[in-house]
C-alpha positions as CSV (number, residue, x, y, z in Angstrom):
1,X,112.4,135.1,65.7
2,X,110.9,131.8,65.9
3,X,107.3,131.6,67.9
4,X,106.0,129.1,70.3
5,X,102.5,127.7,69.7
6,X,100.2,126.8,73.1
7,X,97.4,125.4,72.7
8,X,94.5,125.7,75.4
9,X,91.4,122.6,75.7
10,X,88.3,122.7,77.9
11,X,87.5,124.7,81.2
12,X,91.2,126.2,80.7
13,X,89.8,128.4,78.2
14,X,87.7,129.9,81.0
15,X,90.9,131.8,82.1
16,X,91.4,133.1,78.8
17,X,88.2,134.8,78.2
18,X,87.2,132.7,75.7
19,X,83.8,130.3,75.2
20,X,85.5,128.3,72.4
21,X,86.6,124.6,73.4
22,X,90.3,125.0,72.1
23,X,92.6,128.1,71.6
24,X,96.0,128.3,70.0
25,X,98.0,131.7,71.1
26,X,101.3,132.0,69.5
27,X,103.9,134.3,70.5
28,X,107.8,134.7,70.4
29,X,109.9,133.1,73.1
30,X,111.9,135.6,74.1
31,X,113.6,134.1,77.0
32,X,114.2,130.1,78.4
33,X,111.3,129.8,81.1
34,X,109.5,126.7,82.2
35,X,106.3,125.6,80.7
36,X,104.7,126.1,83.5
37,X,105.3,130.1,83.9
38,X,104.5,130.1,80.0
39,X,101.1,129.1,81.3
40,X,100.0,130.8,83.5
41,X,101.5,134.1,82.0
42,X,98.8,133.1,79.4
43,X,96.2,133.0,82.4
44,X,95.5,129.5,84.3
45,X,96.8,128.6,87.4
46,X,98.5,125.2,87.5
47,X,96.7,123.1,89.7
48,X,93.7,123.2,86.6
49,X,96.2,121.9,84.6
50,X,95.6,118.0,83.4
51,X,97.9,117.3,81.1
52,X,100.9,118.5,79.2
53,X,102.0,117.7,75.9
54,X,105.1,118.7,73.3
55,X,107.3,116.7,71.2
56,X,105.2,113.4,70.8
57,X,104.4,112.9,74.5
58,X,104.0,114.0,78.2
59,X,105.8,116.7,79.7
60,X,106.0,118.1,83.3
61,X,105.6,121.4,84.4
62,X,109.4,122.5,84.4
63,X,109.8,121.3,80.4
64,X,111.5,124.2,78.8
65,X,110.3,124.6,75.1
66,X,112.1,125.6,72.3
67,X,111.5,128.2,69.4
68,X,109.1,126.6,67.0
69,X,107.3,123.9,69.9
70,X,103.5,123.3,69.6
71,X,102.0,122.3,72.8
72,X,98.7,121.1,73.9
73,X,97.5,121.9,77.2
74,X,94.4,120.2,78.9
75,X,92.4,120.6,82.0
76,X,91.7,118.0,84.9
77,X,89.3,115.7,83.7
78,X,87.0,114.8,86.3
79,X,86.3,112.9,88.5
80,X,90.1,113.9,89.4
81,X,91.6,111.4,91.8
82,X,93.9,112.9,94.1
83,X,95.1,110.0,95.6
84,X,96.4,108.4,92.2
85,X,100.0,110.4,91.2
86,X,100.8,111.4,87.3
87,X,103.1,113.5,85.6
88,X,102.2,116.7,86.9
89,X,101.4,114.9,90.4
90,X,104.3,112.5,91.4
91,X,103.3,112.6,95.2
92,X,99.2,111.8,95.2
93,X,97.7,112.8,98.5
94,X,97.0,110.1,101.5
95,X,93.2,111.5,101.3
96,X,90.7,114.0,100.7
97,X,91.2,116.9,102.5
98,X,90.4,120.8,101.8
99,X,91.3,124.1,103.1
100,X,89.1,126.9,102.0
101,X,90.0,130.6,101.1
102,X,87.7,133.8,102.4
103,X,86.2,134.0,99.1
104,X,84.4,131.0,99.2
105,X,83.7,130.9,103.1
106,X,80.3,129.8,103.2
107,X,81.4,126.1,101.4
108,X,83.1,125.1,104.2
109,X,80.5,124.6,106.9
110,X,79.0,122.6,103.5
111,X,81.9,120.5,103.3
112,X,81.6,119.8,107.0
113,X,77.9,118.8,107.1
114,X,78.6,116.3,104.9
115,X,81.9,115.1,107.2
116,X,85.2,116.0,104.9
117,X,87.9,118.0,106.3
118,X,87.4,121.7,105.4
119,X,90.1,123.9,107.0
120,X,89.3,127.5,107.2
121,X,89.4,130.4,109.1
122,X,88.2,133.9,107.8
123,X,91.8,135.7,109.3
124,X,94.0,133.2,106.7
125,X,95.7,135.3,104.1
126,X,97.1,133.8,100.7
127,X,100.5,133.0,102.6
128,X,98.6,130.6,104.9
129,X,96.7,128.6,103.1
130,X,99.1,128.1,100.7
131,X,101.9,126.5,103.5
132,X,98.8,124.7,104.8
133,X,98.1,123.4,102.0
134,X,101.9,121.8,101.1
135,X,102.3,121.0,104.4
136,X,98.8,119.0,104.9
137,X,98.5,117.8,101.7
138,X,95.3,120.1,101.1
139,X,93.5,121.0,98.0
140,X,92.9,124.6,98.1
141,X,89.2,125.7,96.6
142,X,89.2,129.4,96.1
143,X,88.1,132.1,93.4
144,X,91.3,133.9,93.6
145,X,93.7,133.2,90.6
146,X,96.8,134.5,92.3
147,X,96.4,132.0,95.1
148,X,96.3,129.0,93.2
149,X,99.2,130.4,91.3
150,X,101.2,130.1,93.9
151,X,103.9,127.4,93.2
152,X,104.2,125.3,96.7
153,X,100.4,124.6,96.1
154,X,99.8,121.2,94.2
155,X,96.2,120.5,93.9
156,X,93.3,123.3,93.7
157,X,90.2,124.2,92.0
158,X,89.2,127.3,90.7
159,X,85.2,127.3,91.6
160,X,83.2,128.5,88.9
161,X,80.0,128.2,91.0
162,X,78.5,131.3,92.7
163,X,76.4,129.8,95.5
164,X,77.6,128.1,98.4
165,X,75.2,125.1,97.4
166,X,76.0,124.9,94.0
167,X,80.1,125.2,95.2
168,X,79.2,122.1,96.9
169,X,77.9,120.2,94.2
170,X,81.1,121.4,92.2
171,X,83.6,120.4,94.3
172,X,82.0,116.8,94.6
173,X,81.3,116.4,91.3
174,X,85.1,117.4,90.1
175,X,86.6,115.4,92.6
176,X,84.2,112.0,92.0
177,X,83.5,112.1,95.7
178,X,80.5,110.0,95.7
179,X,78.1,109.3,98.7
180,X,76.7,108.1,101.4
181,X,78.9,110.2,103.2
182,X,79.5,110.7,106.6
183,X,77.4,113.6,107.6
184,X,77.4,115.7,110.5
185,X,80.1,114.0,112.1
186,X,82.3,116.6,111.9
187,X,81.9,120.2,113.8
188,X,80.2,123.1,111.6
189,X,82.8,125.6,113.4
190,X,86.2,123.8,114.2
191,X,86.2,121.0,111.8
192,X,87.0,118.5,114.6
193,X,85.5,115.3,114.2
194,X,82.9,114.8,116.8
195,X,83.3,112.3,120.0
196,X,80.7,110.5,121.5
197,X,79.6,111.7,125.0
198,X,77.4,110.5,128.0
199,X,74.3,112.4,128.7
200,X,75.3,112.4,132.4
201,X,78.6,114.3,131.5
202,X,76.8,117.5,129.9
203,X,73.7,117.4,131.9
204,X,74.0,120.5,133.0
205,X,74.8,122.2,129.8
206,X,71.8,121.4,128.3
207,X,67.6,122.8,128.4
208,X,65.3,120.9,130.0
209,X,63.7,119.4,126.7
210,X,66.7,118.2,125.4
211,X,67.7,116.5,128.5
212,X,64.2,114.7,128.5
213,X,64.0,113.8,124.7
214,X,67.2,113.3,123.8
215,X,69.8,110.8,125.2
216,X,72.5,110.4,122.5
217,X,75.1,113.2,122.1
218,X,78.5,114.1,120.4
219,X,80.5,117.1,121.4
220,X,83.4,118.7,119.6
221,X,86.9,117.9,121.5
222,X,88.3,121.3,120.1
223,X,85.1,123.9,121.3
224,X,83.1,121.6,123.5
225,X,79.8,122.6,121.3
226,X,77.3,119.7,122.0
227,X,75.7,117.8,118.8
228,X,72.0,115.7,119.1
229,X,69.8,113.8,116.6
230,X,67.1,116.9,117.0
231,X,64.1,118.3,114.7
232,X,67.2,120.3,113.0
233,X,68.2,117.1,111.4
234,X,65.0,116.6,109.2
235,X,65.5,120.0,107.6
236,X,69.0,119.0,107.2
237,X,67.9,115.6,105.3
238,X,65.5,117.9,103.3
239,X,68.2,119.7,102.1
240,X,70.4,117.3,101.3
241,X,67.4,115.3,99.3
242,X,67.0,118.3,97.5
243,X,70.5,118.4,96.3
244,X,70.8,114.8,96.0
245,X,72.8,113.7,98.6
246,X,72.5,111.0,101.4
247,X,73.8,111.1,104.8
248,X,72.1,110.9,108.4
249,X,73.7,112.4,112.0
250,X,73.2,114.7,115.0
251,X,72.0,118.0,115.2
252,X,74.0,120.7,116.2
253,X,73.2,122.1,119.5
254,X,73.0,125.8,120.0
């Protein structure tokens, strides 16, 4: 019987348990499958996959190979542009826009300080984010394999970071999403982006030494939470200097 030859480059390796830059693992081909399900039988979910080649040139991922093909498969190279299309991504995505699994919670409210989209909610199962993400054009960030292995999702990232922080820095570094960005101009808890509101309007709804030091406010249209330009925001800046990143907006209220 006649074997098949993949070949794995880069960060693809990391699914394969291996610390080498390049790995060939050759086995028989027993039945007529996709490429595709060839991978990530081998171990990496498709949306880390870059780039796909056999026969002297690009393939997609429902190539079927044949007894005796050598193919090379490479990772996403960053910085990965979402909104330009390729081979293995014929429809790009409109914009930049994440939903996040439970495993990786915490990077949300991250995203959100500094004003992306970051859908989550901790009662989401795989099912979810997955129809969420085809239907929104999403990329899904998660540390769960089987998710990202799911075929309807398109774009994803497989976070080798631990902490939330670091996450961050991943995610913007992978998808060459550069500052001065936007921050806190979206809501740490809904997501919404924030609205501009008259002081007059939440009066009421605020302590007495915000309503005499303050005078510019945002709330959030979804859970009416009310944002300010407070002492929260230096430690904010702090941290975002710290990490190198830039952005400047409201505090959120409590």
């Amino acid at each position: 019987m006649q074997h098949i030859e993949l070949t794995f480059l880069g960060e693809l390796n990391d699914f394969l348990g291996s610390d080498k830059s390049e790995t060939t693992h050759r086995f028989p081909l027993r039945r007529r499958t996709s490429v595709k399900d060839l991978i990530e039988a081998m171990g990496p979910p498709h949306p880390e996959v870059g780039g796909i080649e056999a026969r002297g040139e690009s393939q997609d991922f429902s190539f079927q190979p044949e007894p005796g093909e050598r193919i090379r498969v490479t990772p996403l190279c960053p910085p990965v542009d979402v909104r330009t299309g390729d081979r293995l991504h014929p429809e790009p995505l409109s914009r930049v826009r994440f939903v996040v699994d439970v495993n990786v919670g915490r990077l949300a409210r991250k995203l959100r300080l500094l004003g992306f989209d970051a859908a989550y909610h901790h009662s989401w199962d795989d099912e979810a984010i997955a129809e969420l993400a085809a239907e929104e054009g999403r990329i899904v960030l998660s540390k769960d394999i089987a998710l990202l292995k799911r075929r309807i999702i398109v774009w994803g990232r497989y976070l080798r970071a631990e902490d939330p922080a670091q996450q961050l820095l991943e995610v913007l570094s992978v998808f060459g999403l550069r500052g001065p960005y936007p921050t806190l101009t979206r809501c740490l808890d809904c997501n919404a982006e924030l609205e501009a509101v008259d002081k007059e309007a939440i009066l009421h709804l605020l302590e007495p030494k915000t309503k005499k030091y303050y005078h510019s406010f945002s709330r959030c249209p979804s859970c009416g939470k009310i944002y300010w330009a407070g002492s929260h925001q230096e430690r904010i800046m702090q941290w975002l200097r710290a990490y190198g990143l830039n952005g400047a907006g409201p505090e959120r209220g409590n």
